[in-house]
C-alpha positions as CSV (number, residue, x, y, z in Angstrom):
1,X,19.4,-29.2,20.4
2,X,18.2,-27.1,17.6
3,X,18.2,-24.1,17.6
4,X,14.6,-22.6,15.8
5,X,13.9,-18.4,14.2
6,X,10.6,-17.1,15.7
7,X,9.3,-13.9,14.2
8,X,6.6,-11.9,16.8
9,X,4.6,-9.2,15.5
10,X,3.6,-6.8,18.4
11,X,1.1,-4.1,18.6
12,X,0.9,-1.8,21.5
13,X,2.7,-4.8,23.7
14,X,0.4,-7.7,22.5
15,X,1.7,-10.3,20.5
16,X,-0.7,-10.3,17.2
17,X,1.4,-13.2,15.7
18,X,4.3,-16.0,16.1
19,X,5.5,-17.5,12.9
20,X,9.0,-19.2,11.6
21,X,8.1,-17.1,8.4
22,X,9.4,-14.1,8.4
23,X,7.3,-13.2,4.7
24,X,4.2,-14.0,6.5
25,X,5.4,-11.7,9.8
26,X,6.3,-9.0,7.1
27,X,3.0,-9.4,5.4
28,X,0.7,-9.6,8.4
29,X,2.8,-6.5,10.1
30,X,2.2,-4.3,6.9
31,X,-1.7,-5.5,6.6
32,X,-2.2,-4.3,10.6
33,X,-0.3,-0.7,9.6
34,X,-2.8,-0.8,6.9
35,X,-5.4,-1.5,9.3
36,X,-4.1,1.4,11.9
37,X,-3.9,4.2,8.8
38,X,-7.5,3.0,8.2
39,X,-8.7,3.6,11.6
40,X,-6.7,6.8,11.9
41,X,-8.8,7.6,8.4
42,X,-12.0,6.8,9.5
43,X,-11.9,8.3,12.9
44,X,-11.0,11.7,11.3
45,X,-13.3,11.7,8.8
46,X,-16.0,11.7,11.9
47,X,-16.9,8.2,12.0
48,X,-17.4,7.2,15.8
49,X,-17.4,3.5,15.7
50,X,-16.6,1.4,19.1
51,X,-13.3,0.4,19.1
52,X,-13.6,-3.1,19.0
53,X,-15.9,-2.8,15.7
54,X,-13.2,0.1,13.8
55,X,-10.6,-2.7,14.7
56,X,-12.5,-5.9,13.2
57,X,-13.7,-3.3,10.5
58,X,-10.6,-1.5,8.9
59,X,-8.3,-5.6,9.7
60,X,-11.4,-6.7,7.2
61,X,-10.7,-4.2,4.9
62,X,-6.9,-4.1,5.0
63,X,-7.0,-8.5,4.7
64,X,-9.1,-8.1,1.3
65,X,-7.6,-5.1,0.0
66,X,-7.3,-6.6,-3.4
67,X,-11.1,-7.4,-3.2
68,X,-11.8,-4.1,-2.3
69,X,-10.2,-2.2,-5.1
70,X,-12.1,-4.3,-7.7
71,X,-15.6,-3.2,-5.6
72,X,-14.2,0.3,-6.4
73,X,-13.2,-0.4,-9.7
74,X,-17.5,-1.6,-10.0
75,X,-17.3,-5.2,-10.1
76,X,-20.5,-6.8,-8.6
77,X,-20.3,-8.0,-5.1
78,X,-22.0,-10.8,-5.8
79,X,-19.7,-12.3,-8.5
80,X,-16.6,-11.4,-6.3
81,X,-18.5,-13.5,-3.6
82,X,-19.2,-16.5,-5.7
83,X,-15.6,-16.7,-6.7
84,X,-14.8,-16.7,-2.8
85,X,-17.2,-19.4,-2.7
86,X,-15.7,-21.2,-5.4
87,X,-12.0,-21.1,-4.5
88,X,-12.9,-22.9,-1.0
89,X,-14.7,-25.4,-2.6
90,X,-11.5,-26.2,-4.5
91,X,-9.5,-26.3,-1.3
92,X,-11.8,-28.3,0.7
93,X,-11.2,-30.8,-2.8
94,X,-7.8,-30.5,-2.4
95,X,-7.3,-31.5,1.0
96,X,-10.0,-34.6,0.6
């Protein structure tokens, strides 16, 4: 029998995630606190959004975090885009 580690991250008593990794459960819990301080942010700022789009929203922003601070820093959305675009092109050849 073996015996296998299973990390769950949980929000509000719904499992969000089940992984042997625990890197990737410490890295997905801290991008959804991310994603909670964002809302919390947001909705006190004034910004009524429905829930369901301020949750989708502020997990989009937390996920590409690194992408947003270069649009802040004033790269061009388009160039960030077309290196997205690039890098799955390389791992679609990859896995070919």
């Amino acid at each position: 029998m073996a015996i296998i580690v299973k990390y769950v991250v949980e929000r509000n008593g719904e499992e969000k995630l089940v992984t042997s990794d625990k890197k990737a459960a410490d890295q997905y819990d801290k991008m959804l606190d991310v994603a909670e301080n964002l809302g919390t942010y947001i909705q006190a700022k004034g910004i009524k959004l429905p829930s369901d789009v301020s949750e989708e929203l502020t997990i989009l922003l937390s996920k590409n975090k690194d992408v947003i601070a270069k649009l802040f820093k004033g790269t061009d959305a388009d160039s960030i885009l077309e290196q997205e675009k690039a890098e799955v092109v390389k791992m679609d050849k990859k896995k070919a």
